[in-house]
DSSP file (Angstrom, degrees, kcal/mol; ACC not computed):
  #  RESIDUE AA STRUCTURE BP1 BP2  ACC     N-H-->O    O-->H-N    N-H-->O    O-->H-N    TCO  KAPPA ALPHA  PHI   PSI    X-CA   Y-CA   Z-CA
    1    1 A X     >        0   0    0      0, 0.0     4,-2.6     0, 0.0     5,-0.2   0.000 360.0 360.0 360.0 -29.7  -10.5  -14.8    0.4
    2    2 A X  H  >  +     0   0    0      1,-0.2     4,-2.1     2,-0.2     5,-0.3   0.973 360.0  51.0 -75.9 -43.5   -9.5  -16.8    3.6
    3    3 A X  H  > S+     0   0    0      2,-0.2     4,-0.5     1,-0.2    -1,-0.2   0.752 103.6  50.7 -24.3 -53.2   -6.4  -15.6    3.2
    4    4 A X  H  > S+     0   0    0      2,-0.2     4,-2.1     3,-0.1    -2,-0.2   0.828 109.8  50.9 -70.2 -39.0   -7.2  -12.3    2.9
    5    5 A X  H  X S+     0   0    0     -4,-2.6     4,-2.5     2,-0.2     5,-0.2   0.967 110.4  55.5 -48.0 -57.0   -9.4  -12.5    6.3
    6    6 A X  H  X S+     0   0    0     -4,-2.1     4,-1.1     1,-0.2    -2,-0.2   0.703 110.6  43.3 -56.6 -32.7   -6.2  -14.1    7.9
    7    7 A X  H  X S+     0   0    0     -4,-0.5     4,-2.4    -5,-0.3     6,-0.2   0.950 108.9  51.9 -72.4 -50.0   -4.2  -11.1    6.9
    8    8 A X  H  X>S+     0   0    0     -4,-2.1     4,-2.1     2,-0.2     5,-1.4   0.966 114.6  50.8 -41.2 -59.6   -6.7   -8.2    7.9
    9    9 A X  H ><5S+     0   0    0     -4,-2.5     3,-1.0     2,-0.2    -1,-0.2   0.954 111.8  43.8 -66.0 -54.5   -6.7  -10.2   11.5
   10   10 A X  H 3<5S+     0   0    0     -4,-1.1    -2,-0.2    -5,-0.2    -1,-0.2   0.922 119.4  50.7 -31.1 -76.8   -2.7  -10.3   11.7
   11   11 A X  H 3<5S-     0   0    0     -4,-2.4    -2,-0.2    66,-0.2    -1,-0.2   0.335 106.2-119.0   8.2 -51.9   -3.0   -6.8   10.6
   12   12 A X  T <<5 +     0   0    0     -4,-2.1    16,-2.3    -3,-1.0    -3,-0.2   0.138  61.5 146.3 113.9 -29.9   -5.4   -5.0   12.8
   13   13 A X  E   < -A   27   0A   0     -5,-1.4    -1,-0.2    -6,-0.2    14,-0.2  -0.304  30.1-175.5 -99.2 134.7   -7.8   -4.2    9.9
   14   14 A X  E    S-     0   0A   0     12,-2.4     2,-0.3     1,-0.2    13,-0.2   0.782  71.3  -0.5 -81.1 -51.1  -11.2   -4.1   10.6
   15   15 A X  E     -A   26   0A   0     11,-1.7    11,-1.1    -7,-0.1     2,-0.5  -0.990  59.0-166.7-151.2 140.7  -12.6   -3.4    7.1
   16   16 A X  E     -A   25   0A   0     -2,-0.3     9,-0.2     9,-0.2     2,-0.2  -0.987   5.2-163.1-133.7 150.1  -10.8   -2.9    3.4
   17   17 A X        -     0   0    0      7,-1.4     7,-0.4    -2,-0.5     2,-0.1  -0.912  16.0-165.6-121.2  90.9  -12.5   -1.7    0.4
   18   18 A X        +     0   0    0     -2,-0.2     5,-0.3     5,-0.2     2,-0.2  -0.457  19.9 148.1 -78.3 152.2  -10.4   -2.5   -2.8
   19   19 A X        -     0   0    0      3,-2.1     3,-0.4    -2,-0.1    44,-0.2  -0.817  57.1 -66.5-171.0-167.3  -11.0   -1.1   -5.8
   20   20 A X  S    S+     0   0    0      1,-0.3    43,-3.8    43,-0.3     2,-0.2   0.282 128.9  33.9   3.1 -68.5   -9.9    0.4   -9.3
   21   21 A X  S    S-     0   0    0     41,-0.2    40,-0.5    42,-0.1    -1,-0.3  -0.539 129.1 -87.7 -84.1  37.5   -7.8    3.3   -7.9
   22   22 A X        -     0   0    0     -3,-0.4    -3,-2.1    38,-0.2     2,-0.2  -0.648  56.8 -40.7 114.3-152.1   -6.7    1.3   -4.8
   23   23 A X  E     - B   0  59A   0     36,-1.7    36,-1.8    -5,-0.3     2,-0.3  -0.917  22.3-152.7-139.5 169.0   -7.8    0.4   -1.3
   24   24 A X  E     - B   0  58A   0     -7,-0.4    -7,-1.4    -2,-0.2     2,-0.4  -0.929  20.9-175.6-123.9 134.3   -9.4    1.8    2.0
   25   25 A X  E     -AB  16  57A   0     32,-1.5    32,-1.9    -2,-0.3     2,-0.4  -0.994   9.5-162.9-137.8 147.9   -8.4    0.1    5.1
   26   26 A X  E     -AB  15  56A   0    -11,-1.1   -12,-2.4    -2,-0.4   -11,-1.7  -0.993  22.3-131.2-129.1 130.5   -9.9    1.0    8.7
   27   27 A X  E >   -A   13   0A   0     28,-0.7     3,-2.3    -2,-0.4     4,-0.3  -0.465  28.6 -98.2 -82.3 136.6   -7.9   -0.3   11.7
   28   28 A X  G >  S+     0   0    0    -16,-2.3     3,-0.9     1,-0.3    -1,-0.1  -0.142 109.9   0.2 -57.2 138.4   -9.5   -2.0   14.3
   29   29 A X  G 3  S-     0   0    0      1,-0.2    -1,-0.3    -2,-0.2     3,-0.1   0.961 121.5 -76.9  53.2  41.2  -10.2    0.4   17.3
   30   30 A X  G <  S+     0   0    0     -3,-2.3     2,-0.4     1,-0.1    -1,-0.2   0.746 109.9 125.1  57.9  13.9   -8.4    3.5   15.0
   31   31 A X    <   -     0   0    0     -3,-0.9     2,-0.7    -4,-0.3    -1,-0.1  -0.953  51.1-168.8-127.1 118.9   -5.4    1.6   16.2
   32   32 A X        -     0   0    0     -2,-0.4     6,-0.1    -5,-0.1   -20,-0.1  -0.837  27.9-124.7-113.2  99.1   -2.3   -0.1   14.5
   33   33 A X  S    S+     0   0    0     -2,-0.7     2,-0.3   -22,-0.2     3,-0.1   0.675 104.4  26.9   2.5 -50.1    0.4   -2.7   16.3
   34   34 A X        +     0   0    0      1,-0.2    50,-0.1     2,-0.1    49,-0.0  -0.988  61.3 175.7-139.1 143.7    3.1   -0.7   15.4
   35   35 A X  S >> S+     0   0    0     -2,-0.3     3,-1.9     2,-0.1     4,-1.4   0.744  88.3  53.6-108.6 -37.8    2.6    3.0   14.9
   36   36 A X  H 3> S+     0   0    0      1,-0.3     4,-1.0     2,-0.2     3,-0.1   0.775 110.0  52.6 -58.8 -29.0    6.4    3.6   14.2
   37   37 A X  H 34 S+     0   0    0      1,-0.2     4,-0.4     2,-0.2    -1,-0.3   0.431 108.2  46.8 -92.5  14.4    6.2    0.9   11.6
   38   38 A X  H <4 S+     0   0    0     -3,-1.9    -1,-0.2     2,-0.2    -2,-0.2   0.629 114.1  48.4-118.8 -12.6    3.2    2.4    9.6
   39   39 A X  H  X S+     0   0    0     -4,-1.4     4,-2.3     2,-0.2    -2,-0.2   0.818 107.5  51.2 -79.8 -28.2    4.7    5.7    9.6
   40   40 A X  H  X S+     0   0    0     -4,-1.0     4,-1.5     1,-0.2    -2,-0.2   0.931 117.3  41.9 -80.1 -38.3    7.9    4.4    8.4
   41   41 A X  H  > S+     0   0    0     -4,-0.4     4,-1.7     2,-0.2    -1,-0.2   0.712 110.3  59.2 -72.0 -15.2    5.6    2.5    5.5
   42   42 A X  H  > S+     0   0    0      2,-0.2     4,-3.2     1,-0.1     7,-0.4   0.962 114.3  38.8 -74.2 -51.1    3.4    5.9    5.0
   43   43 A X  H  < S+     0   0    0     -4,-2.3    -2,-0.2     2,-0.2    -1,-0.1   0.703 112.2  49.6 -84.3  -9.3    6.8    7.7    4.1
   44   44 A X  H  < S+     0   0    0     -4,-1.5    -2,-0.2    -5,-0.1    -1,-0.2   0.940 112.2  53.7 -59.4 -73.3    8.6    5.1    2.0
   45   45 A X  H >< S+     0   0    0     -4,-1.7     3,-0.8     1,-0.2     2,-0.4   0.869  84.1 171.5 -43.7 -44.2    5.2    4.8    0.0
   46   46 A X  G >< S+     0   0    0     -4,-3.2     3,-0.6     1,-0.2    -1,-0.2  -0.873  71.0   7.9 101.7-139.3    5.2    8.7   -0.6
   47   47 A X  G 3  S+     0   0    0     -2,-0.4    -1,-0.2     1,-0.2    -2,-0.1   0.598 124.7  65.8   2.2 -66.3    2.5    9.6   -3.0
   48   48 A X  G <  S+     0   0    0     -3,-0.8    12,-2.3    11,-0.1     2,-0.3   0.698 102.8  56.5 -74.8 -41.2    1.0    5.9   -3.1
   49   49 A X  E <   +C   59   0A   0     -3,-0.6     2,-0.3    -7,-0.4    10,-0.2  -0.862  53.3 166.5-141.0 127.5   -0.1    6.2    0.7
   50   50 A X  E     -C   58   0A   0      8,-2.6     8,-4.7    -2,-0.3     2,-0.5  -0.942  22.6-147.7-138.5 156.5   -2.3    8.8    3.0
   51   51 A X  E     -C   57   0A   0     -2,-0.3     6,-0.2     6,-0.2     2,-0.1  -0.929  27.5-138.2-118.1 137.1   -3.6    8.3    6.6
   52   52 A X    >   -     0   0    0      4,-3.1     3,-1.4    -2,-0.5     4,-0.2  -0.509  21.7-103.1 -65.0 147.2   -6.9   10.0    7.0
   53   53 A X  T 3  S+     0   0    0      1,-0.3     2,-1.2    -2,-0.1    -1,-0.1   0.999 125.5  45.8 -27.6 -67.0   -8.3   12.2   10.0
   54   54 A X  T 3  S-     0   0    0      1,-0.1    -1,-0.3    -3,-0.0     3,-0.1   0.148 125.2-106.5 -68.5  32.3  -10.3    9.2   10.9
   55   55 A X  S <  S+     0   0    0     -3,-1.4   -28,-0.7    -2,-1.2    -1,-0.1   0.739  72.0 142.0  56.3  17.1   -7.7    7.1   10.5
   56   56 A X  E     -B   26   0A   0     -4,-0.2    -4,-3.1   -30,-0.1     2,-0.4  -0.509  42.4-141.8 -75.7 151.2   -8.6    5.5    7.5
   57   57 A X  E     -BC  25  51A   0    -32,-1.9   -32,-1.5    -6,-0.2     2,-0.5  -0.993  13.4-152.4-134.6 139.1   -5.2    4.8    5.2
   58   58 A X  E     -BC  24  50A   0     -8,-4.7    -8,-2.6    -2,-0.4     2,-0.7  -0.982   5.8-161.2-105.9 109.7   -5.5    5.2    1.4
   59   59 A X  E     -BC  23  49A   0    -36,-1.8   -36,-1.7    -2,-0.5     2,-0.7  -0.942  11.8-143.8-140.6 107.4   -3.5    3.5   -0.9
   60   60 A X        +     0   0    0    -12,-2.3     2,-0.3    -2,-0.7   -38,-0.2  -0.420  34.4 149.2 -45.4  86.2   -3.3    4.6   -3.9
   61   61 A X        -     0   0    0     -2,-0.7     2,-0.5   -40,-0.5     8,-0.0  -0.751  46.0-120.3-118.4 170.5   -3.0    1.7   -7.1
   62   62 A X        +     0   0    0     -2,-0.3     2,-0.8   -41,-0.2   -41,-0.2  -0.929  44.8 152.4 -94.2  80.3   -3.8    0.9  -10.5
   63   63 A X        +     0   0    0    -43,-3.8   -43,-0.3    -2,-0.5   -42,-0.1  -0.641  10.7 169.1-123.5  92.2   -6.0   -2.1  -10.5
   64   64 A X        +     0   0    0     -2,-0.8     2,-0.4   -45,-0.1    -1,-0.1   0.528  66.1  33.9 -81.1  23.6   -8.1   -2.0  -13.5
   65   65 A X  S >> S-     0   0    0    -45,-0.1     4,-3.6     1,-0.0     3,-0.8  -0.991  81.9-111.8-167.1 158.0   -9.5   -6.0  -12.9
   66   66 A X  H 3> S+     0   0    0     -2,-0.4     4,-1.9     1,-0.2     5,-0.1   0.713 115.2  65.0 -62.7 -21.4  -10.2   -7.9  -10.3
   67   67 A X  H 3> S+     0   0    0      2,-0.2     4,-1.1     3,-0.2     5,-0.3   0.777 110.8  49.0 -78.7 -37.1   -7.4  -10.4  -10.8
   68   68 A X  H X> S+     0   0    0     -3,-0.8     3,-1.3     2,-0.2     4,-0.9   0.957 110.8  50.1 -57.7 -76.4   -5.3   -6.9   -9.9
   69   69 A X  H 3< S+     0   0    0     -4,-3.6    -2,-0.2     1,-0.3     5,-0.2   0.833 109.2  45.1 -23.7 -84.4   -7.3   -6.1   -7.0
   70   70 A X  H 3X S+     0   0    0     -4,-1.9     4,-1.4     1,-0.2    -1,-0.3   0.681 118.0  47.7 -55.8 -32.8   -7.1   -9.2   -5.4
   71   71 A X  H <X S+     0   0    0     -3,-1.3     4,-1.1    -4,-1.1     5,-0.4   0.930 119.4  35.1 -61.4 -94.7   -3.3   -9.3   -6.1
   72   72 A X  H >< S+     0   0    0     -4,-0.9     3,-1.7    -5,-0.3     5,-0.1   0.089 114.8  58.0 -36.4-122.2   -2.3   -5.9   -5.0
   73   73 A X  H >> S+     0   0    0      1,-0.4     3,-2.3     2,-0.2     4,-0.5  -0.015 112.6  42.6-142.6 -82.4   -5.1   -6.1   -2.1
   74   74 A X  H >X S+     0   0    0     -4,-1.4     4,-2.0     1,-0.3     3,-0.6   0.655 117.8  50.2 -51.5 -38.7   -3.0   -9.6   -0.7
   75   75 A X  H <X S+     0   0    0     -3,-1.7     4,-2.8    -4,-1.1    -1,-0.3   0.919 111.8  47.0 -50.9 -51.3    0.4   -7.7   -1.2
   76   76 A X  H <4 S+     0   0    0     -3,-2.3    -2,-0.2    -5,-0.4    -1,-0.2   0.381 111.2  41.0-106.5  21.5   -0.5   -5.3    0.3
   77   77 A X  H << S+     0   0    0     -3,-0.6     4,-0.4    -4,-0.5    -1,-0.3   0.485 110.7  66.2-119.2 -22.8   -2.1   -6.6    3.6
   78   78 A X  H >X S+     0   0    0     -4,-2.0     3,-2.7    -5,-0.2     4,-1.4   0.982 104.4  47.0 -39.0 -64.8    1.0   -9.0    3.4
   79   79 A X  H 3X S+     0   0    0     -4,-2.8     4,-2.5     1,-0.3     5,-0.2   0.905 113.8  46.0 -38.7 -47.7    3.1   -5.8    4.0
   80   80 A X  H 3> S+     0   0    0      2,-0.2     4,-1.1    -5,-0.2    -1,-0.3   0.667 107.0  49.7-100.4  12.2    1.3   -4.6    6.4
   81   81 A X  H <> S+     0   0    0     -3,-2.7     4,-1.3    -4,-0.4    -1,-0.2   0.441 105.3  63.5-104.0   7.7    0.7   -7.5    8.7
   82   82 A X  H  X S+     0   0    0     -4,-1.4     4,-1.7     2,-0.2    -2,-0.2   0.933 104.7  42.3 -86.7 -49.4    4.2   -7.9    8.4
   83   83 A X  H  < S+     0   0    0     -4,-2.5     4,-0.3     2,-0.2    -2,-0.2   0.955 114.6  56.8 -38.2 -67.8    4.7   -4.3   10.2
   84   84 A X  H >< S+     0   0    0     -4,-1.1     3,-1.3    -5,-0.2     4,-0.3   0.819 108.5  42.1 -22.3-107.8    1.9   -5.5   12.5
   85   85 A X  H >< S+     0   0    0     -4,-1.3     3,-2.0     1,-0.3     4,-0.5   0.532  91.9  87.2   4.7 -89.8    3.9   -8.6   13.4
   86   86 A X  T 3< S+     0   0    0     -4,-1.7    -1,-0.3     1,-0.3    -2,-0.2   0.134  95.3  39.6  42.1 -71.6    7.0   -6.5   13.8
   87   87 A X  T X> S+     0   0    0     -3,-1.3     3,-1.9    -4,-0.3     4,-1.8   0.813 107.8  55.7 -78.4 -65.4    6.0   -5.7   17.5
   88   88 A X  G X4 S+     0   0    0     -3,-2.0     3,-0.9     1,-0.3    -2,-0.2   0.873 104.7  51.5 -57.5 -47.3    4.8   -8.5   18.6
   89   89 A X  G 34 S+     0   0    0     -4,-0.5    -1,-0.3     1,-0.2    -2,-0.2   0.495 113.4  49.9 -50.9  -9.0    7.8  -10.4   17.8
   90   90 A X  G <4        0   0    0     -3,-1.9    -2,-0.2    -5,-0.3    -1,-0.2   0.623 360.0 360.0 -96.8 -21.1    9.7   -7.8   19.6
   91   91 A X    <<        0   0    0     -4,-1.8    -2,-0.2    -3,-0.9    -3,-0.1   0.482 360.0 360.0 -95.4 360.0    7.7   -7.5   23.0
């Protein structure tokens, strides 16, 4: 779990809600590091990934136990603090 706080804060992410079907993530202030790098990850996922009105992103998984969740959940807040990051290392 400290891990997973340590990504969200790399990240941006304000709140994630894993479960069965996937995750909900909400960005701190409706706002993301890199915006070119989350679109470029919205359209590589396809399917697997929607951005919301509110700015909510939806990602779509198959995690039918918690030992999934928590995997896929850490993958996939790796990924995206890794986008995050992106930018900073670049300014």
């Amino acid at each position: 779990m400290v891990e997973i706080k340590g990504l969200c804060r790399q990240a941006g992410i304000e709140q994630i809600d894993a479960g069965p079907k996937g995750a909900v993530i909400a960005f701190r202030n409706n706002a993301f590091a890199n915006p070119e790098g989350l679109i470029d990850f919205i359209r590589e996922a396809g399917k697997q990934v929607k951005l919301q009105p509110d700015h909510r992103l939806i990602y779509y998984a198959n995690w039918p136990d918690p030992e999934d969740r928590l995997s896929g959940t850490r993958d996939l807040l790796k990924r995206l603090a890794k986008i995050a990051g992106a930018v900073k290392q670049a300014a």
